[in-house]
N, C-alpha and C positions, 0 to 999 in steps of 0.2 A: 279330380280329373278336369272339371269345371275352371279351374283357376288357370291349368294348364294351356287349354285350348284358348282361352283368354287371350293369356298372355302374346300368344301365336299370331291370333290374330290380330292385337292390337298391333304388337311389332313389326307383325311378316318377320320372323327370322327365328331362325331355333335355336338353342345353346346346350348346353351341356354343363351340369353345376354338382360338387360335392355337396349330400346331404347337411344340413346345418342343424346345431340346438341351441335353447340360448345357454348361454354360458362356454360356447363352444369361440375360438378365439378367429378362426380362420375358415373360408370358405371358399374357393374358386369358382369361377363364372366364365367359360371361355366366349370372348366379340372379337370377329375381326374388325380390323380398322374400319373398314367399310359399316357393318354394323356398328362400330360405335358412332360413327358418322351420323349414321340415319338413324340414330339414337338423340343424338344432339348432344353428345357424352364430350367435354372438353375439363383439360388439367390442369392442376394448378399444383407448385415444388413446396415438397415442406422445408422449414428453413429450422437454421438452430436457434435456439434460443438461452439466452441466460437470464431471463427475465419472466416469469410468469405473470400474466396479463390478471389481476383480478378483478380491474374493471372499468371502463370507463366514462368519466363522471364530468358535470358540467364545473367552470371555473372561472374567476372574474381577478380580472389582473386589480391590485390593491397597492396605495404606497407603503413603505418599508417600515412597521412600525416603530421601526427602532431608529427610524431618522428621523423620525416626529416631533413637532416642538407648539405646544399651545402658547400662543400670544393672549396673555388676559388680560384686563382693565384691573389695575388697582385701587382704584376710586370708582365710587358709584358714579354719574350724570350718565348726560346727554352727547350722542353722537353729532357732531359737529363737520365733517366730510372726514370721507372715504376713500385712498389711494389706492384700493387695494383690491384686485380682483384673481377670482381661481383662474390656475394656471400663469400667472404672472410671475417672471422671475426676477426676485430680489436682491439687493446687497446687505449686508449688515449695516446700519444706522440710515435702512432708506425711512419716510416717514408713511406709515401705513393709515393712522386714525389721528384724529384732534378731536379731545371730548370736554368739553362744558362741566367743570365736578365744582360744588361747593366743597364738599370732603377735601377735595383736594387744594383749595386756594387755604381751608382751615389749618392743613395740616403742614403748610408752607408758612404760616404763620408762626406757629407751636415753632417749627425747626429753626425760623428767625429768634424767635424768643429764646429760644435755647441755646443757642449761639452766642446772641448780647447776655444770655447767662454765666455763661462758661467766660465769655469775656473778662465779664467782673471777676468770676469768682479766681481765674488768675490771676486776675492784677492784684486781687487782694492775698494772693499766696505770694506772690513775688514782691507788696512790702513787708509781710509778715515775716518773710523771710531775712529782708535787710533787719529787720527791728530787731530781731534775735540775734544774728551777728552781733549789731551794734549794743547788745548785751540792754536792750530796752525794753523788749516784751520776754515773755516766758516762751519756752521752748513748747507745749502744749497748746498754744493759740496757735502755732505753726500746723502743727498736727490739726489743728481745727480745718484749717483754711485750706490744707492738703485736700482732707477730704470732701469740703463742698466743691472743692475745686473738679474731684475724680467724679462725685454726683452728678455736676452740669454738664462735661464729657459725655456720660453715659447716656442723660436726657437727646443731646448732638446725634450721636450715633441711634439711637432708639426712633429718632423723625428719620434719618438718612437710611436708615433701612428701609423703612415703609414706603422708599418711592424707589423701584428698579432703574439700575444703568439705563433702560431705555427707553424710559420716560423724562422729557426733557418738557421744561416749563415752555407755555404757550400765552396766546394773547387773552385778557378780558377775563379771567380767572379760566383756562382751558389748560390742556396739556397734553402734548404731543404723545403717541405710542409710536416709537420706532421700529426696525427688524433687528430684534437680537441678533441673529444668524443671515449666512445668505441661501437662498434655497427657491423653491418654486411652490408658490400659493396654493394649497390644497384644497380648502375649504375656508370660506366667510360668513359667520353665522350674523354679522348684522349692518346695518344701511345706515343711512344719514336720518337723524330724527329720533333713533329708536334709544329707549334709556338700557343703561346697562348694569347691572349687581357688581359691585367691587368683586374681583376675580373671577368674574366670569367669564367665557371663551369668546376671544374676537375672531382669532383665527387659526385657522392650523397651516402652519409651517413645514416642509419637509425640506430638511436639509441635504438630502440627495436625492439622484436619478433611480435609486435601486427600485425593484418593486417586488413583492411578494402576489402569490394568488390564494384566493380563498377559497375552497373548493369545496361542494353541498357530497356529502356522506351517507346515503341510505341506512334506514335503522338497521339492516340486515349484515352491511359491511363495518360498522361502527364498533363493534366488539374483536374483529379481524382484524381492521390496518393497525399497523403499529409502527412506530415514527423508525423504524429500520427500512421499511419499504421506500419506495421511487414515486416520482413524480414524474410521468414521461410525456413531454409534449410534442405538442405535430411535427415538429421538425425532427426529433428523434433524441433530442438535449434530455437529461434528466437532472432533474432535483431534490432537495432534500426536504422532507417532512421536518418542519419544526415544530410543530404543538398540532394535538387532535382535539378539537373538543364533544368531547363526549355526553351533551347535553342536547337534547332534540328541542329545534328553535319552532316556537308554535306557528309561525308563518310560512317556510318551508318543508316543516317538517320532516328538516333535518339535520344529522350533525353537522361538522364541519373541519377542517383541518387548513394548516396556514402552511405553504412550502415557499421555496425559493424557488428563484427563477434564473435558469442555467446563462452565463453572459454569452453573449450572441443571439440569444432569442429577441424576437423581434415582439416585443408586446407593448403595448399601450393603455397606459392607468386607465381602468374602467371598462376595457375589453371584454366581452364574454366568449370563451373559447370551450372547446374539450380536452382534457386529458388523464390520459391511462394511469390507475395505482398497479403498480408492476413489485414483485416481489424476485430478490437474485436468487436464482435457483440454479446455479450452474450443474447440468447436469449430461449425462451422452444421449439419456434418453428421451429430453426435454426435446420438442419441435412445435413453432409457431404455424398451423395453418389459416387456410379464409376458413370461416365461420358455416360457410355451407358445403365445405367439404364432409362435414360431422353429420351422420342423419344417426337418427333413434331409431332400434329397429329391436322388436319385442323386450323392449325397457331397457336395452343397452346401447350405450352411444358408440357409435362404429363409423370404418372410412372405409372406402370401396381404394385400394391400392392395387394401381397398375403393374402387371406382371406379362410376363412372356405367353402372348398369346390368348389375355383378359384380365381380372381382374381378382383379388383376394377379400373379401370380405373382415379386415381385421378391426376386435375389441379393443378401444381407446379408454383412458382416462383423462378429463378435461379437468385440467387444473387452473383454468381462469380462462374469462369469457368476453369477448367485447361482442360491438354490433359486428366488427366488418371482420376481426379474428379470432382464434382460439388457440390457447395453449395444451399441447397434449403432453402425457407422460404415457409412453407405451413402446411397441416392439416400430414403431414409424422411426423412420431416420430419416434424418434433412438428405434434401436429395430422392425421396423417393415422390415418385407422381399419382396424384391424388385426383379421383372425378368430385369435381367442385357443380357442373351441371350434368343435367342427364338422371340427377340422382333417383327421380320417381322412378323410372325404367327398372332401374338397377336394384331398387329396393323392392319394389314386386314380383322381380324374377326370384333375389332372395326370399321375401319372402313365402312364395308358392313353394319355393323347396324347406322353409321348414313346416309349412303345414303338410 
């Protein structure tokens, strides 16, 4: 009786409510407009949904792994200048570095040598050849001479591999790194001065505009997402999940998963933004509310739905959760009006009638 008079006077106003239990689905509350008024009771539409919200996570726009192109040093030395700065866009055979390599002036030597090798060892196939026509050598020194001839070839080819299309020779024993590709400067991992390990990384290359995000995964959702779900960003665009990784990173301590990025969205490499993992649930009963329209009320999550004359007290189930909304599966249909404030009122009038 204590909770009654309470409530009376907190409000100034009186109602009239069907007894409630928990587990019971529905409750009536009659306010008139006026009363909800001076309640502070205001509404908000549930809508449909084909998406179930399961959560939403922080996310950082990335270039496109798969455009990627390491530029390495094939020779060991010394950085000798730098063309090349992040975010710079390139063309194919722009010049990026000029490095200082002994390896490299040695191994231009060998490919010379092997060269004036391969010289001889033709010329001397090609009299060995006449000789035998001319019935003056044996057919076998021919076969000799064939094959030193194919041996100094292979030695040619064996230097000419070791130095890539675009690496082009430079001054003072140095040698230029060109741009394989044309693209836009990712990353430069080295300066003017610094020495470098034959194939080690100069630079990263992306050969397109595209970009993927990389989004941090709570240990708790890491076992849930699964690369059928969405990627929905603020503008309402979605994406596709391409790889989850399901290993917990000891500095965020957390997973992570890589999506795409819907064309028309407006993001920029390196971005930190939000967005929702949404799961298709096309369903009649599925509706998207705000987040504060859902209160708990004796360990069930419920919504106070506007009816003719107050309000109904109905049991929800919430099938995904963000900060600003929620996804319900229950007897709510899009289209029905929801108290989103006011709810403390409403939830002590219910529940004094179920104690």
């Amino acid at each position: 009786m204590k909770i009654q008079i309470y409530a009376i006077a907190v409000f100034g106003l009186s109602f009239m409510a069907a007894p409630i239990a928990a587990g019971q689905t529905a409750q009536h509350i009659e306010l008139t407009d006026q009363q909800m008024s001076r309640l502070g009771i205001t509404l908000d539409t549930a809508l449909a949904a084909e998406n179930a919200i399961l959560a939403e996570l922080p996310a950082r726009a990335i270039p496109a792994r798969s455009e990627l192109t390491v530029v390495s040093a094939p020779y060991e030395g010394t950085v000798l200048s730098v063309s090349a700065l992040p975010g710079q866009s390139v063309s194919r055979g722009d010049t990026l570095f000029v490095v200082s390599s002994r390896d490299y002036v040695q191994d231009r030597s060998g490919l010379e040598q092997a060269r004036a090798e391969y010289h001889v060892a033709k010329a001397a196939r090609e009299r060995q050849e006449r000789l035998v026509a001319e019935g003056i050598a044996a057919r076998s020194s021919l076969d000799e001479a064939v094959g030193r001839e194919r041996t100094a070839l292979a030695m040619v080819a064996e230097h000419e591999r070791s130095t890539p299309s675009f690496v082009q020779a430079g001054s003072q024993g140095s040698y230029i790194v060109k741009a394989s590709i044309g693209g836009t400067i990712s990353k430069v991992n080295v300066g003017v001065g610094d020495n470098v390990a034959a194939m080690s990384a100069l630079l990263i290359l992306n050969g397109s505009d595209d970009l993927w995000v990389d989004v941090q995964v709570p240990v708790r959702l890491i076992a849930e997402v699964t690369q059928e779900d969405l990627i929905i960003y603020p503008s309402g665009g979605a994406g596709e999940i391409l790889s989850i990784q399901k290993v917990i990173d000891p500095r965020s301590r957390a997973g992570s998963l890589i999506a795409t990025v819907p064309t028309g969205e407006s993001v920029i490499q390196g971005q930190l933004f939000t967005v929702q993992v949404a799961r298709h649930t096309p369903s009649d009963s599925l509706v998207i509310v705000p987040s504060s329209a859902v209160v708990n009320i004796a360990g069930v999550d419920r919504v106070f739905r506007r009816t003719d004359g107050g309000f109904s007290l109905v049991d929800v189930n919430v099938s995904g959760a963000t900060k600003e909304a929620k996804t319900l599966r229950s007897r709510i249909l899009p289209g029905d009006k929801l108290a989103t404030r006011g709810l403390v009122e409403l939830k002590a009038i219910a529940l004094q009638e179920m104690n």
